[in-house]
C-alpha positions, -999 to 999 in steps of 0.1 A, spaced: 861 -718 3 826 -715 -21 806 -741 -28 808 -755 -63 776 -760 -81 766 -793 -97 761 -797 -133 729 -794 -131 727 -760 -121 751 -745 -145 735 -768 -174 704 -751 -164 716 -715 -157 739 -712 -189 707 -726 -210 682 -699 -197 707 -673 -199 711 -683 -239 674 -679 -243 670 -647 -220 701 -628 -221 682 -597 -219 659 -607 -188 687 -611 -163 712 -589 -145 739 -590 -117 711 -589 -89 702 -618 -76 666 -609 -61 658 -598 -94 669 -626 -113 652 -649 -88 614 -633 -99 625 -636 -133 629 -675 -129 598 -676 -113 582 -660 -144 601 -681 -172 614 -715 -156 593 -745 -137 623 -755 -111 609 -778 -91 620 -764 -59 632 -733 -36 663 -746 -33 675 -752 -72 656 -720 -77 678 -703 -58 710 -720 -66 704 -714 -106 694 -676 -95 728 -672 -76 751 -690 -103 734 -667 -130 743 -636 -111 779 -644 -103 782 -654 -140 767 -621 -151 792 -601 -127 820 -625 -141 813 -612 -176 811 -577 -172 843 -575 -155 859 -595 -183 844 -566 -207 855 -537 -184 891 -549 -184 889 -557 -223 878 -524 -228 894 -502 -204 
């Protein structure tokens, strides 16, 4: 079993992806600096969480374009 996110965190994820869909990508340490550079989270912890949704949503959508395409 995962853990399911709050609202929160995918209200805030899906928002900065809309804005930045360019600065992030299916790595998780790299999205992570780039929060750090373009969001004020509060904490470690809803830093991280908003880092780790983001990259599983990123992975989610390119495999929904590989099999659309291929």
């Amino acid at each position: 079993m995962g853990r399911i996110y709050t609202a929160r965190v995918k209200r805030y994820a899906r928002m900065l992806y809309t804005r930045y869909p360019d600065r992030f990508k299916p790595d998780f340490e790299h999205n992570k600096q780039v929060l750090k550079e373009v969001a004020e989270i509060p904490s470690k912890k809803l830093r991280n969480q908003v880092a780790g949704y983001l990259t599983r949503m990123i992975k989610k959508m390119m495999v929904e374009e590989s099999s659309e395409s291929g």
